[in-house]
C-alpha positions as YAML, in Angstrom:
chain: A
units: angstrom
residues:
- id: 1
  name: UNK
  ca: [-33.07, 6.01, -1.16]
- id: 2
  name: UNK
  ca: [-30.09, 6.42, -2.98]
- id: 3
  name: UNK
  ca: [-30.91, 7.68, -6.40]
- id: 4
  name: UNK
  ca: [-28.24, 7.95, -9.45]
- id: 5
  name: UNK
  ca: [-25.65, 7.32, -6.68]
- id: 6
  name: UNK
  ca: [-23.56, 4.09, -6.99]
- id: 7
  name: UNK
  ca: [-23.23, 2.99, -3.20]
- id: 8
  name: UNK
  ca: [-19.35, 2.01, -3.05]
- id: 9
  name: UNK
  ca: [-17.91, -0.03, -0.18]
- id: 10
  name: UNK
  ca: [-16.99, 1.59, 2.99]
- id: 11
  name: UNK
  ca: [-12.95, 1.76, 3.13]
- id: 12
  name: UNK
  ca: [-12.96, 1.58, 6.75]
- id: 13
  name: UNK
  ca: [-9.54, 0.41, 8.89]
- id: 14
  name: UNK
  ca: [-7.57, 0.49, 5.96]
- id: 15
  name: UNK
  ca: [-4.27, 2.76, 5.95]
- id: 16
  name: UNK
  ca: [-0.89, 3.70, 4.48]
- id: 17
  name: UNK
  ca: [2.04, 4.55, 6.56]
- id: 18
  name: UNK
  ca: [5.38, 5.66, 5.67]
- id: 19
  name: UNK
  ca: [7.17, 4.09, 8.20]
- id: 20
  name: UNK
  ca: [10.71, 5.09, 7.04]
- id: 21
  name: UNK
  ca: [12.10, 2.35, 7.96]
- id: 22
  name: UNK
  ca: [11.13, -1.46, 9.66]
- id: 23
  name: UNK
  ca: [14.39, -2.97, 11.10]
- id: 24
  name: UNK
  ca: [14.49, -2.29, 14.30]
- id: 25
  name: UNK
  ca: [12.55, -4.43, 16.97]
- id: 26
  name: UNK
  ca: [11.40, -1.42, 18.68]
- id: 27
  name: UNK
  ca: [10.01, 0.47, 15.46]
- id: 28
  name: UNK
  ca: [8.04, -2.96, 15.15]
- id: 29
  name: UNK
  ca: [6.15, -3.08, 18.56]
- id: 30
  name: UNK
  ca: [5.38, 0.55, 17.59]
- id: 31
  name: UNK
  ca: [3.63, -0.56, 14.64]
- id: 32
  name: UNK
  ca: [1.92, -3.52, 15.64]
- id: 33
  name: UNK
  ca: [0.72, -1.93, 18.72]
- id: 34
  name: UNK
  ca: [-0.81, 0.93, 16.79]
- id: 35
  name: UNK
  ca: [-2.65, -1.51, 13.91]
- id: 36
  name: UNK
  ca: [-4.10, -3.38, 16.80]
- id: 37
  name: UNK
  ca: [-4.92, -0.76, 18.48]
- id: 38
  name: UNK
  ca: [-6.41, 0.97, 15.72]
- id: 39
  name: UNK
  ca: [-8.09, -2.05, 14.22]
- id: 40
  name: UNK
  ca: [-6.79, -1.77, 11.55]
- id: 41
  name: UNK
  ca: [-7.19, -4.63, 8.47]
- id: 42
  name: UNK
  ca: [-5.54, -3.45, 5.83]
- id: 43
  name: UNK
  ca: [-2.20, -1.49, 5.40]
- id: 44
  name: UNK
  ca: [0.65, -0.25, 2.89]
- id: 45
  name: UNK
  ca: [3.58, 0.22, 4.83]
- id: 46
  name: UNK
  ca: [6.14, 2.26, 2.59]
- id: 47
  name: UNK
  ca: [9.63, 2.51, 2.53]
- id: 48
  name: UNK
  ca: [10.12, -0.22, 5.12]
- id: 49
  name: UNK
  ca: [13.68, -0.96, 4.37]
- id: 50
  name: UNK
  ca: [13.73, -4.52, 4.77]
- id: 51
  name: UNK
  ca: [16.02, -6.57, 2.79]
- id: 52
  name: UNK
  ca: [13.63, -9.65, 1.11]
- id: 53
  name: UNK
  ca: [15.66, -12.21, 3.23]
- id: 54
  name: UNK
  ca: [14.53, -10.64, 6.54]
- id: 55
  name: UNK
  ca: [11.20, -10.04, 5.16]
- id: 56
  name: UNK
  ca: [8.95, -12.63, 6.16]
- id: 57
  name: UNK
  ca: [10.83, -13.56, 10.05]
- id: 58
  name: UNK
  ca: [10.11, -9.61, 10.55]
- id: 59
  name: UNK
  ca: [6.50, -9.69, 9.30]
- id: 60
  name: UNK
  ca: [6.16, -13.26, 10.69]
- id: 61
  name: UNK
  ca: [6.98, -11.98, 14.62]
- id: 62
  name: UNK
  ca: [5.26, -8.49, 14.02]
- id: 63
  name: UNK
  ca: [2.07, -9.48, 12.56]
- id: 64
  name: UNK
  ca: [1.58, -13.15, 13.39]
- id: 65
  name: UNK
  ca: [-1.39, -14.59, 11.84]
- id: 66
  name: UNK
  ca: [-1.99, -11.57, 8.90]
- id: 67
  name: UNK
  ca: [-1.19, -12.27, 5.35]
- id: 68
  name: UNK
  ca: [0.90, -10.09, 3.42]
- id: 69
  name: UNK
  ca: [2.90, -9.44, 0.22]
- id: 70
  name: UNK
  ca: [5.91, -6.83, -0.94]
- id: 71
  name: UNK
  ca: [8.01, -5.63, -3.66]
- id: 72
  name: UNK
  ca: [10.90, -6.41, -2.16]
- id: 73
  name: UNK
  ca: [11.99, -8.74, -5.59]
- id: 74
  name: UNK
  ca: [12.48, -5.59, -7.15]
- id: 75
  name: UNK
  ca: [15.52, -5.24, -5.89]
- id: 76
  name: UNK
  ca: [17.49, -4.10, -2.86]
- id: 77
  name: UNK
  ca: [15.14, -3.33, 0.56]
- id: 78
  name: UNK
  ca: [11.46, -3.14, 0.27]
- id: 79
  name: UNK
  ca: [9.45, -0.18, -0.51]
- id: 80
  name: UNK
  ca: [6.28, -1.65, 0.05]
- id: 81
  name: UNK
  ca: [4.99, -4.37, 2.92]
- id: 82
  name: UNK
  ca: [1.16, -5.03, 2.30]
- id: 83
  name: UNK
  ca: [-0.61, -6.85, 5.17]
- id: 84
  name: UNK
  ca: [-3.98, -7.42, 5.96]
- id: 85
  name: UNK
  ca: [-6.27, -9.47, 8.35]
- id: 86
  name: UNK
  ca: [-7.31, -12.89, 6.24]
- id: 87
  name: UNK
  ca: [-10.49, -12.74, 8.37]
- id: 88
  name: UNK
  ca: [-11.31, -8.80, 7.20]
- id: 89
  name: UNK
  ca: [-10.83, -9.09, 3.41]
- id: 90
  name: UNK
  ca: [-9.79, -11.32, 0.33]
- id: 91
  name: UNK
  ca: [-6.93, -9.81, -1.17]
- id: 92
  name: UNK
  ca: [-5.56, -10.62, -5.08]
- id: 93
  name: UNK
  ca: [-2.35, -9.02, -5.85]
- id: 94
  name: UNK
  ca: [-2.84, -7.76, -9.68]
- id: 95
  name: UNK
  ca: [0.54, -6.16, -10.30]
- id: 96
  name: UNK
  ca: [3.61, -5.31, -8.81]
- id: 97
  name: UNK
  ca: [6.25, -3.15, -9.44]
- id: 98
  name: UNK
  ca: [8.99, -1.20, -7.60]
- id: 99
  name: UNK
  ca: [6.71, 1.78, -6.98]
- id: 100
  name: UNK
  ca: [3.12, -0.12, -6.17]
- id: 101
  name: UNK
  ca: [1.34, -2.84, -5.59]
- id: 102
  name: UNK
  ca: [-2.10, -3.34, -7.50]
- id: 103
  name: UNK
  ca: [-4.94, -5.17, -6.08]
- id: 104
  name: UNK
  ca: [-8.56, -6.08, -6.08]
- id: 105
  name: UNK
  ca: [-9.97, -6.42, -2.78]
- id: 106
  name: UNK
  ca: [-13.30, -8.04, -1.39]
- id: 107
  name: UNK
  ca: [-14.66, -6.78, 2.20]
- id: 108
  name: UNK
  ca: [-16.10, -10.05, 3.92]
- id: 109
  name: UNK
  ca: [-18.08, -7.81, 6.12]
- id: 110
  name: UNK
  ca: [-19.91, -6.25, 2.71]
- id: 111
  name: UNK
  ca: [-19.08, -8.71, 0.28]
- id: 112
  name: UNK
  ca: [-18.36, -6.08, -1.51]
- id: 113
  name: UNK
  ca: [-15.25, -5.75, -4.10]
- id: 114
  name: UNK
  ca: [-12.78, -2.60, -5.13]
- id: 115
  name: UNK
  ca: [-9.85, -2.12, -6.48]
- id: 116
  name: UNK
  ca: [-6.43, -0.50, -4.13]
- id: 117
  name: UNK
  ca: [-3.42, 0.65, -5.34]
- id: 118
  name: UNK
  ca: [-0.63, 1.18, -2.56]
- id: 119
  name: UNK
  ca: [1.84, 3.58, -3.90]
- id: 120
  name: UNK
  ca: [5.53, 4.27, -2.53]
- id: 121
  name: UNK
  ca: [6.91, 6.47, -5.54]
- id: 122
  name: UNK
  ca: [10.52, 7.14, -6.17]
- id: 123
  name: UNK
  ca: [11.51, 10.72, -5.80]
- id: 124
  name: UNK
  ca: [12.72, 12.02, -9.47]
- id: 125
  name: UNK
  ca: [10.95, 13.11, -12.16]
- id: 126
  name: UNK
  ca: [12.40, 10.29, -14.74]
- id: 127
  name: UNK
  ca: [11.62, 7.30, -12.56]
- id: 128
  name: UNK
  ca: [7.96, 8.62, -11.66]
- id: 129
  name: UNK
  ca: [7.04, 8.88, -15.31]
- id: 130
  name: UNK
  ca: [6.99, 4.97, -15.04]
- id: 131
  name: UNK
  ca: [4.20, 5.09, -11.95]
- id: 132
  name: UNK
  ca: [2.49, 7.82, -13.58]
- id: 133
  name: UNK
  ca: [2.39, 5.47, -16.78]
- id: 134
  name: UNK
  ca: [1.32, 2.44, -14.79]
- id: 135
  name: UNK
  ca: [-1.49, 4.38, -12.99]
- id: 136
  name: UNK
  ca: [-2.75, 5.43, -16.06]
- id: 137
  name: UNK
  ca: [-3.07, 1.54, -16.97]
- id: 138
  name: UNK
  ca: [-4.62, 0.54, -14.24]
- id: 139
  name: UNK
  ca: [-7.23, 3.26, -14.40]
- id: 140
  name: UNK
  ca: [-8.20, 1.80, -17.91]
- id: 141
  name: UNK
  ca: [-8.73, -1.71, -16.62]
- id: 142
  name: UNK
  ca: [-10.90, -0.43, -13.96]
- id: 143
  name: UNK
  ca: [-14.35, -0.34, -14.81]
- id: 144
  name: UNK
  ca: [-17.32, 0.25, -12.63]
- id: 145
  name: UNK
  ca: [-15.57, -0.34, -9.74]
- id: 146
  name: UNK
  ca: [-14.03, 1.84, -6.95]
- id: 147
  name: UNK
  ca: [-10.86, 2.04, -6.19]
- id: 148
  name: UNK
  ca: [-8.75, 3.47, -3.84]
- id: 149
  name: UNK
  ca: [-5.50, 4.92, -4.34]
- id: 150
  name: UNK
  ca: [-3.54, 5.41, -1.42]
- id: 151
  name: UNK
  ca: [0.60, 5.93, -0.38]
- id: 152
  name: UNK
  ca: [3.32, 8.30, -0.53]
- id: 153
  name: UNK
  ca: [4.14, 9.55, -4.35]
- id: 154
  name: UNK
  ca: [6.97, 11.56, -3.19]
- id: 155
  name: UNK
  ca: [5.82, 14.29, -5.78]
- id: 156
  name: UNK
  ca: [4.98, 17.61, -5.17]
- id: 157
  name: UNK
  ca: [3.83, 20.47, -8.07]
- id: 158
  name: UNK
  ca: [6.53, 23.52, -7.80]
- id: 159
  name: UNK
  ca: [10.28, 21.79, -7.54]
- id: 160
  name: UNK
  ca: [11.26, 24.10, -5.04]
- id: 161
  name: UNK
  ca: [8.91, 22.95, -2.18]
- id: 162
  name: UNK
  ca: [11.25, 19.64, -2.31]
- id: 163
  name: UNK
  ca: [13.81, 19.77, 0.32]
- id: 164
  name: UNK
  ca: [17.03, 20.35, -1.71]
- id: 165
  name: UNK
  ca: [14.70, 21.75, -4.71]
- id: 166
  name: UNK
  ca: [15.51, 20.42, -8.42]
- id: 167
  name: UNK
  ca: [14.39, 16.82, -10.03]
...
């Protein structure tokens, strides 16, 4: 019996993956071969690189039959390509912007619901005050609900563990 504990729904084949770029063909098998082969559901790929006019014949050929969104229409290539399995979970994009995409997911294995944030942050100190103020947002409008915060915030605490140090 699980006393005073809220039971929270198991994250399971769910991942984010900086792929560093998405354009090639062979980078694409890669990736596809790994998520099936992994099993996985659910995934934030991050800085993917793909212009929004090549999005969907790229995601279309690489992951035929998943659904997917980006944040690609805020401007240039896309930073974030979200794609899950339709038959795995329910997905509800809740926000976008051109550091994350905000969601509220439902497992159809568990019927259970959380909330996932997938994160690709920009890399100086004056455009990441805008994540850090839109986390903070979301957190509020959480409420008794997990959720999972995943991707790659391209911070780190002392300045000179970035490569080039500085902002």
């Amino acid at each position: 019996m699980n006393r005073g504990r809220r039971a929270y729904p198991v994250l399971d084949n769910i991942l984010a993956w900086n792929v560093r770029g998405l354009n090639w063909p062979n980078k694409q098998e890669d990736v596809s071969f790994f998520l099936q082969s992994k099993k996985i559901g659910f995934v934030g790929l991050l800085e993917t690189k793909i212009k929004s006019c090549n999005i969907e014949s790229i995601t279309n050929r690489m992951l035929r039959n998943w659904h997917w969104h980006h944040n690609a229409d805020f401007g240039g290539k896309g930073r974030i390509l979200q794609p899950w399995k339709a038959n795995q979970y329910v997905v509800t994009v809740l926000d976008k912007s051109d550091q994350l995409i905000d969601n509220r997911v439902t497992q159809l294995s568990t019927q259970r619901t959380f909330y996932i944030t997938m994160v690709y942050g920009h890399n100086t100190h004056d455009r990441q005050l805008a994540l850090w103020a839109d986390m903070k947002r979301i957190a509020l409008q959480i409420e008794d609900t997990a959720w999972c915060l995943m991707g790659d915030f391209n911070a780190v605490l002392p300045s000179g563990d970035r490569i080039g140090g500085g902002t």
